[in-house]
FITORPA-634665 format. One record per residue: residue in three letters; x, y, z of N, C-alpha, C, CB in turn; chain; residue number from 1. Coordinates in nm, 3 decimals, padded with zeros to 5 digits. Atoms other than C-alpha are relative to their C-alpha. Glycine has a CB too. Layout:
ala|X|Y|Z|X|Y|Z|X|Y|Z|X|Y|Z|A|NUM
...
This chain:
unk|00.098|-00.096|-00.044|-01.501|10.435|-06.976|-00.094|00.040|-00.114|00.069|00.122|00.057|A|1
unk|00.060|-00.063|00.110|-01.600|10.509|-07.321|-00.145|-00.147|-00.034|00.151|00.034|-00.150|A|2
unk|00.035|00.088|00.007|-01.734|10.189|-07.375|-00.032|-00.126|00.115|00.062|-00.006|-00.075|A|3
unk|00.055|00.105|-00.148|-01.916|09.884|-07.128|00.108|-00.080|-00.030|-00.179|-00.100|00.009|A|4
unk|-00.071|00.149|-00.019|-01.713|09.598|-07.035|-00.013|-00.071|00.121|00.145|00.006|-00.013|A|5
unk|00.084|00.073|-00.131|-01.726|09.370|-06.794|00.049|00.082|00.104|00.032|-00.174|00.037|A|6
unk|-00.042|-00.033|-00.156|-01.612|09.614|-06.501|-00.109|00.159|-00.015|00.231|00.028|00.037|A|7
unk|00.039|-00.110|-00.025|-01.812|09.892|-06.633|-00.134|-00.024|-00.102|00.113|00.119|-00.022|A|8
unk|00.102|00.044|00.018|-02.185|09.859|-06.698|-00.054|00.110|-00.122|-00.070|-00.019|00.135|A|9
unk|00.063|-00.076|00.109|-02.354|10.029|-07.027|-00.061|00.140|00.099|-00.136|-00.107|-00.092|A|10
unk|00.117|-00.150|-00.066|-02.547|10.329|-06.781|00.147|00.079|00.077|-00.182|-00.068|00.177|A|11
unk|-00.075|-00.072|-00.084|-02.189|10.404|-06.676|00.093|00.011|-00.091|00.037|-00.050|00.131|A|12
unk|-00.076|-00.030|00.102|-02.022|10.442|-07.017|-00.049|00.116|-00.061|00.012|-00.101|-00.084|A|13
unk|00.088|-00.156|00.019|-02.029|10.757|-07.186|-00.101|-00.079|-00.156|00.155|00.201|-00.060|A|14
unk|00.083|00.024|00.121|-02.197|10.561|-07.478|-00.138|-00.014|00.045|00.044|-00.125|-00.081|A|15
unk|00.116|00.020|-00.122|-02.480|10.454|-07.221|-00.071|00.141|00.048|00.079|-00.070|00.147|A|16
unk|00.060|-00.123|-00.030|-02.517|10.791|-07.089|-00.067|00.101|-00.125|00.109|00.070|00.072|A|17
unk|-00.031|-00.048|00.134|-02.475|10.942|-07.450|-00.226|-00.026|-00.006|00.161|-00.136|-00.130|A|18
unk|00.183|00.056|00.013|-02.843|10.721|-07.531|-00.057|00.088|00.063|-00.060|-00.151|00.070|A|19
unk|00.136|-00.017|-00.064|-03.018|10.855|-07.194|00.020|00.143|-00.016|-00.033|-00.063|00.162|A|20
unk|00.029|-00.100|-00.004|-02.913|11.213|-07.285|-00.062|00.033|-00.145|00.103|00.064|00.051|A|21
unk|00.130|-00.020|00.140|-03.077|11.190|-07.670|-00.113|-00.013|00.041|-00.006|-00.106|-00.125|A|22
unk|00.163|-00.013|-00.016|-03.367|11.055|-07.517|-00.098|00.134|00.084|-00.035|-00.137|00.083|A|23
unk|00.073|-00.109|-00.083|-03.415|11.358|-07.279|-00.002|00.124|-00.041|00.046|00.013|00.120|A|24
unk|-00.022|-00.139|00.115|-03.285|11.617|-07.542|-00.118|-00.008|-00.117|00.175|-00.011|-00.095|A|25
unk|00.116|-00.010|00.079|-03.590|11.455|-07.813|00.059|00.119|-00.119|-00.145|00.048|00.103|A|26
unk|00.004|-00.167|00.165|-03.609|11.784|-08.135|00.016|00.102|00.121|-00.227|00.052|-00.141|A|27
unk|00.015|-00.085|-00.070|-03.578|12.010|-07.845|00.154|00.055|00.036|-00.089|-00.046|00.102|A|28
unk|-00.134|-00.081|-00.019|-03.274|12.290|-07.757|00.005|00.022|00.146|00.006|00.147|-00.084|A|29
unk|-00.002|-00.004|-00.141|-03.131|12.294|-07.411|00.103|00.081|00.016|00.010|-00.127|00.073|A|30
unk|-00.101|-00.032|-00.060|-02.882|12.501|-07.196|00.032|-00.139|00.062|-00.020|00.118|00.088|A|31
unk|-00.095|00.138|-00.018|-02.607|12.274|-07.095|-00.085|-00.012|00.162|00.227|00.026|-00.004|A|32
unk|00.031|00.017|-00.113|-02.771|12.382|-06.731|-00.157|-00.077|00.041|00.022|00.127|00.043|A|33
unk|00.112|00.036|00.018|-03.124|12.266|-06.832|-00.015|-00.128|-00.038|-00.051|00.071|-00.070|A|34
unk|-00.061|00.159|00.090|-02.989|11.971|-06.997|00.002|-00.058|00.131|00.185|-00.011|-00.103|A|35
unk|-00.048|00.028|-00.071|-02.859|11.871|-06.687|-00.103|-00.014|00.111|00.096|00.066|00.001|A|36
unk|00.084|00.031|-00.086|-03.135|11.946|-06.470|-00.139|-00.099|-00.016|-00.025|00.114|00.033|A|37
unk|00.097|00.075|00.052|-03.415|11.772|-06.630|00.092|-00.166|-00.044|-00.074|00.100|-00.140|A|38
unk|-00.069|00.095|-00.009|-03.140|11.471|-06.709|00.009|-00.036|00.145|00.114|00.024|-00.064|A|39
unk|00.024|00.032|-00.137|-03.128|11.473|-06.300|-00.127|-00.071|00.045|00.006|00.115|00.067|A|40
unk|00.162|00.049|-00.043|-03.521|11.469|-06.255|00.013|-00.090|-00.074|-00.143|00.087|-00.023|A|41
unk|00.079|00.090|00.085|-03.547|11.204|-06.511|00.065|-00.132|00.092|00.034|00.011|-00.192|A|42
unk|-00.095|00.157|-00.010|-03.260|10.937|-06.411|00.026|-00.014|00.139|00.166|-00.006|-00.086|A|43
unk|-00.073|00.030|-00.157|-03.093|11.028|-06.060|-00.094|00.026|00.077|00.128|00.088|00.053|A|44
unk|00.104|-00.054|-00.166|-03.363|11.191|-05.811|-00.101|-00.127|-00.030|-00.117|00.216|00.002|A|45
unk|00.120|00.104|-00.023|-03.643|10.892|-05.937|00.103|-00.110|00.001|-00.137|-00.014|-00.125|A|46
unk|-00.120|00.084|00.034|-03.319|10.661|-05.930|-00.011|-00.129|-00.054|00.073|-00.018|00.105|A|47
unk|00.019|00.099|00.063|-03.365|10.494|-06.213|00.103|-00.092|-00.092|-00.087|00.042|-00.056|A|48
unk|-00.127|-00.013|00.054|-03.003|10.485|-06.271|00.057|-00.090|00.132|00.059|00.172|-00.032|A|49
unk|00.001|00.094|-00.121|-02.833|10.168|-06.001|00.134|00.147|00.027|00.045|-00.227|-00.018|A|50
unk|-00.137|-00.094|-00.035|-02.451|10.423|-06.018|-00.053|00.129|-00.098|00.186|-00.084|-00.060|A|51
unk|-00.001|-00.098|00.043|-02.573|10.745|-06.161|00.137|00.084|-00.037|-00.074|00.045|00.075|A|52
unk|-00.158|-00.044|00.033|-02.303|10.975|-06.304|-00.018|00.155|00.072|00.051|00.005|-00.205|A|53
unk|-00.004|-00.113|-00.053|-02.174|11.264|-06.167|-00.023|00.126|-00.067|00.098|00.000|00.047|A|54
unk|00.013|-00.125|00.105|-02.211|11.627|-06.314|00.128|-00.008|-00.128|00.022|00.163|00.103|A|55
unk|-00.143|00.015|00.136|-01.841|11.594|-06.447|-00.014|-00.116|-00.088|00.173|-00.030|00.067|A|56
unk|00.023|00.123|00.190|-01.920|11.269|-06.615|-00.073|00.015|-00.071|-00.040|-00.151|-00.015|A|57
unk|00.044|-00.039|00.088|-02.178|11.403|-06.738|00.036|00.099|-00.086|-00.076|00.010|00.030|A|58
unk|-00.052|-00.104|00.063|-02.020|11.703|-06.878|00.094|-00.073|-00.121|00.078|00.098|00.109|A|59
unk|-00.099|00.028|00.077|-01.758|11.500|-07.010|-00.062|-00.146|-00.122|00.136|-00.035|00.117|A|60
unk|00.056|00.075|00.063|-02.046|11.234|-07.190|-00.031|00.097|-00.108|-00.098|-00.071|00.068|A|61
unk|00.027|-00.107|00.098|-02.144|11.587|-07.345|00.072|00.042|-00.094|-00.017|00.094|00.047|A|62
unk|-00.138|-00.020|00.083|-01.785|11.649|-07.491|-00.005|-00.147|-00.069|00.160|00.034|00.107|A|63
unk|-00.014|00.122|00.119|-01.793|11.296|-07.628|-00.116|00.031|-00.096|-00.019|-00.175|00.064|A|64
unk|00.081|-00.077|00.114|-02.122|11.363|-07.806|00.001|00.090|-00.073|-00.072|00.031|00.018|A|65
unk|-00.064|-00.085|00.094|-02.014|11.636|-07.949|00.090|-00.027|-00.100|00.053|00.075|00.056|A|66
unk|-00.148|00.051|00.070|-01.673|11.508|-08.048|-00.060|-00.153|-00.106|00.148|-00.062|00.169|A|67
unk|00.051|00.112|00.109|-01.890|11.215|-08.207|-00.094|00.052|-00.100|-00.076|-00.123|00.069|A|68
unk|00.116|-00.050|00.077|-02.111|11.444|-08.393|-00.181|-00.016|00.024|00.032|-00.059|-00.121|A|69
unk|00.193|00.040|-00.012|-02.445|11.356|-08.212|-00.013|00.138|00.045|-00.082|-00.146|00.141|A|70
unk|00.055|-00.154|-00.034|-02.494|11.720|-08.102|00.030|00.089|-00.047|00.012|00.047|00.100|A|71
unk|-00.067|-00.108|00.107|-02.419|12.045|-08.219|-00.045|00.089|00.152|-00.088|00.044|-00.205|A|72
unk|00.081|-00.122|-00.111|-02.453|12.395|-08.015|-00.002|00.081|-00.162|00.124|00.103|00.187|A|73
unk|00.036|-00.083|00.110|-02.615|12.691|-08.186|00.075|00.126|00.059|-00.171|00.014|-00.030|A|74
unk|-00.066|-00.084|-00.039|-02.499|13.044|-08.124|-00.023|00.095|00.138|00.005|00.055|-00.100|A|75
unk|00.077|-00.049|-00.140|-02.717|13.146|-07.804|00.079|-00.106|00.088|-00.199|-00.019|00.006|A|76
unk|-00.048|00.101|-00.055|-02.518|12.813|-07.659|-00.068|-00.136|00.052|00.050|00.053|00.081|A|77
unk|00.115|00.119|-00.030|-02.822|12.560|-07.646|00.067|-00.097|-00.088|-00.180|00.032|-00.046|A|78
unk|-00.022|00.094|00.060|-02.760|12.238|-07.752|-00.132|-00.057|-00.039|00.082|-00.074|00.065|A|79
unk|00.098|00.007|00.119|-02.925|12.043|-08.017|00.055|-00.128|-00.029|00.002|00.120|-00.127|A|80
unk|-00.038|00.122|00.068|-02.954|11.695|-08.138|00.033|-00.009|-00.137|-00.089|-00.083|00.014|A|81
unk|-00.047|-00.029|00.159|-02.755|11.690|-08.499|-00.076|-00.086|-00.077|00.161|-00.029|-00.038|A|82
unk|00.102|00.093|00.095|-02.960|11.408|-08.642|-00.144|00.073|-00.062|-00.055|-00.137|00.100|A|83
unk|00.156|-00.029|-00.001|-03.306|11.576|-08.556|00.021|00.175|-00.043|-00.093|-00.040|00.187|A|84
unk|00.036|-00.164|00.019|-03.243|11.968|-08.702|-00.121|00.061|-00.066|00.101|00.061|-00.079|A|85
unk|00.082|-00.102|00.000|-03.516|12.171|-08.666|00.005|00.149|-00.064|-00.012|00.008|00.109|A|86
């Protein structure tokens, strides 16, 4: 799950998802709920995603990013790309 293989396609690994949520996070700070909604408009409602993920997989692509050091939260609870600090 963490990783593609042949039964599970890169847009359905959390490493896959991981990518399309840096690209929609950019230098910019999100609520996890804002995160989420604008990650919707971008990938699932124009369905540019063939198996989109669910909220919980996404939640739980969020806990891997974290746990890998690509994000950080600040103390208001927005998240934040750790590479790009502003």
């Amino acid at each position: 799950m963490i990783l593609p293989s042949k039964y599970i396609s890169i847009t359905e690994s959390f490493i896959g998802i991981s990518g399309l949520i840096l690209n929609i996070m950019g230098n910019k700070k999100y609520t996890i709920e804002k995160l989420w909604d604008s990650f919707s408009r971008e990938y699932i409602k124009s369905k540019k995603l063939k198996n989109p993920p669910t909220y919980q997989k996404f939640i739980y692509a969020v806990d891997f990013m974290y746990l890998s050091n690509m994000i950080s939260f600040n103390d208001k609870g927005e998240i934040y790309n750790e590479s790009l600090k502003s």
